[in-house]
Structure formats: structure tokens, C-alpha cells
C-alpha positions in Angstrom: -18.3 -38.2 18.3 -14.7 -36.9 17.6 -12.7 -36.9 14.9 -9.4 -39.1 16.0 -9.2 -41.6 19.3 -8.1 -40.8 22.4 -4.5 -40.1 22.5 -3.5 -42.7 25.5 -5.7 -45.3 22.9 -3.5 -44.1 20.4 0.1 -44.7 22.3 -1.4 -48.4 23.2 -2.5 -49.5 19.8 1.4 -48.1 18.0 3.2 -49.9 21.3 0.9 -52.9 20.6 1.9 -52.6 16.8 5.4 -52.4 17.5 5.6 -55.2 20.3 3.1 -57.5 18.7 5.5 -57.6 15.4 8.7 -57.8 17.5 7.2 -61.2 18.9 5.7 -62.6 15.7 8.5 -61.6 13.5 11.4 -61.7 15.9 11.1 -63.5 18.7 8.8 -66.3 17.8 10.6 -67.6 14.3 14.4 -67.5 16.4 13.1 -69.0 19.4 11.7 -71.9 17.7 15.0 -72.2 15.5 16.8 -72.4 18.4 18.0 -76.2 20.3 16.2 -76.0 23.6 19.8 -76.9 24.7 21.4 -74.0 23.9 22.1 -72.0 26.6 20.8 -68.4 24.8 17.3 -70.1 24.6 16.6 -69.9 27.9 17.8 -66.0 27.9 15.4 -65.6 24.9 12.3 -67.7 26.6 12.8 -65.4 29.6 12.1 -62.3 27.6 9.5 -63.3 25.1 7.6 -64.5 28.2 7.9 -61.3 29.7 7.1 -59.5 26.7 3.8 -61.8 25.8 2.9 -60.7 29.6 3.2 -57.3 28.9 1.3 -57.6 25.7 -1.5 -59.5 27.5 -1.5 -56.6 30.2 -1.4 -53.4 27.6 -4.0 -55.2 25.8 -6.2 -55.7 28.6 -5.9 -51.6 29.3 -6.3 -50.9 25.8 -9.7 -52.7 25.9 -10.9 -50.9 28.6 -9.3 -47.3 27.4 -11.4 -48.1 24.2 -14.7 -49.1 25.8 -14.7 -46.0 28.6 -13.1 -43.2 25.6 -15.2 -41.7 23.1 -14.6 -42.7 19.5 -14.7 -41.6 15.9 -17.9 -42.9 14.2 -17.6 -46.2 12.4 -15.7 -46.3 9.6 -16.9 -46.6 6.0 -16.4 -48.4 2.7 -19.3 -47.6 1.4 -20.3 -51.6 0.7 -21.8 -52.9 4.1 -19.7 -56.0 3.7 -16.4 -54.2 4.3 -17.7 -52.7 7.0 -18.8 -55.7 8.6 -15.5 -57.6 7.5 -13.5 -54.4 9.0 -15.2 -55.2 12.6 -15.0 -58.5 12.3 -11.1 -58.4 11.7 -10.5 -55.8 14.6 -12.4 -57.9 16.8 -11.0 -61.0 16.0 -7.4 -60.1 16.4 -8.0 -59.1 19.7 -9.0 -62.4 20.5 -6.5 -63.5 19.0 -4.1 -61.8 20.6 -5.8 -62.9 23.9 -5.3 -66.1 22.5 -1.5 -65.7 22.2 -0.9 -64.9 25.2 -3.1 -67.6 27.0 -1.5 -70.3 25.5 1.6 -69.1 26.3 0.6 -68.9 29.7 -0.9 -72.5 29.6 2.4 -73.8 27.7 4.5 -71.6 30.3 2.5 -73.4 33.3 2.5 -77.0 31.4 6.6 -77.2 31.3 7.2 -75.5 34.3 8.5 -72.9 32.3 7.9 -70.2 34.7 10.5 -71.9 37.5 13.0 -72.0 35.0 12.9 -68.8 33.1 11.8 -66.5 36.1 12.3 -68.4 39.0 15.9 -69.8 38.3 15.1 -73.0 39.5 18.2 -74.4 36.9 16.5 -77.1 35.2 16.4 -77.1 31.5 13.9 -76.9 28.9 12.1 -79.4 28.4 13.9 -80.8 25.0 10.9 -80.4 22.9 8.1 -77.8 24.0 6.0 -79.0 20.8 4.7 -81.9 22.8 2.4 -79.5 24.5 -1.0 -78.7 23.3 -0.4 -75.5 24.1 2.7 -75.0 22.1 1.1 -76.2 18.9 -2.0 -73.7 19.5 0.5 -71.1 20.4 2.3 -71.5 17.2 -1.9 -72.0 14.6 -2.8 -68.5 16.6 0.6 -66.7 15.6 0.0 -67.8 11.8 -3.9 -66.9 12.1 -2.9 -63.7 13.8 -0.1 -62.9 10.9 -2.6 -63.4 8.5 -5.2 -61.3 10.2 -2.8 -58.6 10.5 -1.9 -58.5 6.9 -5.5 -58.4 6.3 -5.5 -54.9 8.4 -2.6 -52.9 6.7 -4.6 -54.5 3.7 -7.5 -52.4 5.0 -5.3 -49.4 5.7 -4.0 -49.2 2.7 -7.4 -49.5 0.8 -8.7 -46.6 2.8 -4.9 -44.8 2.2 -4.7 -45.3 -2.0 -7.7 -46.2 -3.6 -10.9 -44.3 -1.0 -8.0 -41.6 -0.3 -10.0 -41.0 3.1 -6.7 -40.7 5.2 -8.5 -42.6 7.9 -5.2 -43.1 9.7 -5.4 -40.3 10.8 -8.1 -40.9 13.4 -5.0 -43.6 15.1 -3.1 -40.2 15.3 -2.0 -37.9 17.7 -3.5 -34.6 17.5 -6.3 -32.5 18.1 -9.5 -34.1 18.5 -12.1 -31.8 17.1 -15.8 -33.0 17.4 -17.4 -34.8 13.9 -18.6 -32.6 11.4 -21.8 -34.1 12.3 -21.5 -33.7 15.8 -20.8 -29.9 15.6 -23.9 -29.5 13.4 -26.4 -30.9 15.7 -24.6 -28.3 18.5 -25.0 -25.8 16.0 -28.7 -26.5 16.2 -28.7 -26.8 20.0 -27.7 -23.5 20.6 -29.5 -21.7 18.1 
């Protein structure tokens, strides 16, 4: 065990942060305000496409960087149903991150939106994108995901003011120094 996360886990979950709330926050309220007619739509649909497949992607690698590094032990509340609740939430916005970005894929496929944005092709988009599936899943996940998200800075900041744990520290860079725990059973090794 260690005492923070591995620093590349680190860089992928502030990038994720940061790109994650660019798309629910920016892009995804202006885009939808926006009249598929107008011309800066299409400019807009280009990027957030391009930045949902780069979210997809870094997710993917930050799901294997977390599975192959070693971790900080669990963290804890102290009342075994925050705990479970805590992996529960972590767990569940990955999926739904996972879910994002497949429906935006299936939506993207479904209009043909991939010939217009990426592959010039010089058709428009289609007039209303809300008669796909997709496109209303697309738009339940980013209001689950919101929600869930909230839910974690909750978290944070119960572990920041009222446990005073400073557990972000562990999503940190810095030296990663083996557990208290863990340099007590080396202790005993050696001796």
C-alpha cells in the first residue's frame, strides 16, 4: 500500500475533471441552445465530438493505469455505508462516463454525424438530433452524471471539513511513501 496514487493516475483523473466539466458545463448546455442551422453548430459538434473521444480514450487508460498501479488502502468514513456508497459512486460514474461517450458515438453514427463533422461531406445537421434514442440517453446520462459528480465533491468535502482527513491528498502529486501500516509489517520483516 502507498500513501497517494500513482502520479500518471493522478494527471488522468484532474485532465478528466477538467474535460469532463468543460463538456457538461460548457459544451453540452450551448450546443443544445444552439439552431442546428446555424453555421457555428457544426464548428461546435466537431469539437465536442472530438473531445467526448478523447474523454472515452483517457478514460479507458485511466482504467487500466488504476487496475495495473498500486493504490492507497480504501478509504474510510467510519460507518460501512459510506464506504460502500463511496465505491458505489466512483464506480458508477465511470460507467457513466462510459455511457456518455457511447451514446454519443451511437447518436454520432445514427445522423451520420461523423461525415459531416469530420468528414466534410457538407450536409447539414439533421434539424433536430432529439429524434434519436441516443440523443435523449445522451442528454438522462449527462444529468445522472451531474448529479453523481456533485455527490463526489459532496464526499470530498465531508472528508475535507467535518473528518479533517485531508484525503485529497492521496489524488495529489507528491511523494508516495508506503502506509503507515505497510512500513510496520516491513519493520517486522526485517527484524
Amino acid at each position: 500500500m502507498t500513501t497517494r496514487y500513482h502520479p500518471v493516475l493522478v494527471a488522468l483523473h484532474w485532465i478528466l475533471a477538467l474535460m469532463i466539466f468543460m463538456a457538461l458545463i460548457v459544451g453540452g448546455p450551448s450546443l443544445a441552445a444552439m439552431d442546428n442551422a446555424d453555421p457555428e453548430k457544426l464548428t461546435g459538434m466537431t469539437g465536442h465530438m472530438i473531445w467526448g473521444m478523447t474523454i472515452g480514450a483517457l478514460l479507458v487508460l485511466r482504467l487500466i493505469t488504476r487496475f495495473i498501479t498500486q493504490k492507497p488502502a480504501k478509504a474510510d468514513t467510519g460507518k460501512a455505508a459510506l464506504n460502500t456508497l463511496a465505491g458505489l459512486t466512483h464506480w458508477a460514474i465511470y460507467a457513466l462516463i462510459a455511457g456518455m461517450v457511447f451514446s454519443g458515438l451511437i447518436m454520432a453514427s445514427s445522423a451520420d454525424l461523423f461525415a459531416i463533422t469530420l468528414g466534410g461531406s457538407g450536409s447539414p445537421l439533421p434539424a433536430d438530433l432529439t429524434i434519436y434514442p441516443a440523443r435523449v440517453v445522451h442528454g438522462i446520462i449527462a444529468n445522472a452524471l451531474t448529479a453523481l459528480l456533485l455527490l463526489h465533491i459532496g464526499g470530498w468535502a465531508f472528508h475535507q471539513f467535518v473528518l479533517r482527513d485531508r484525503l485529497i491528498s492521496r489524488m495529489s502529486f507528491g511523494k508516495r511513501k508506503p502506509a503507515p501500516q505497510t512500513q510496520a509489517k516491513q519493520q517486522l520483516l526485517e527484524n
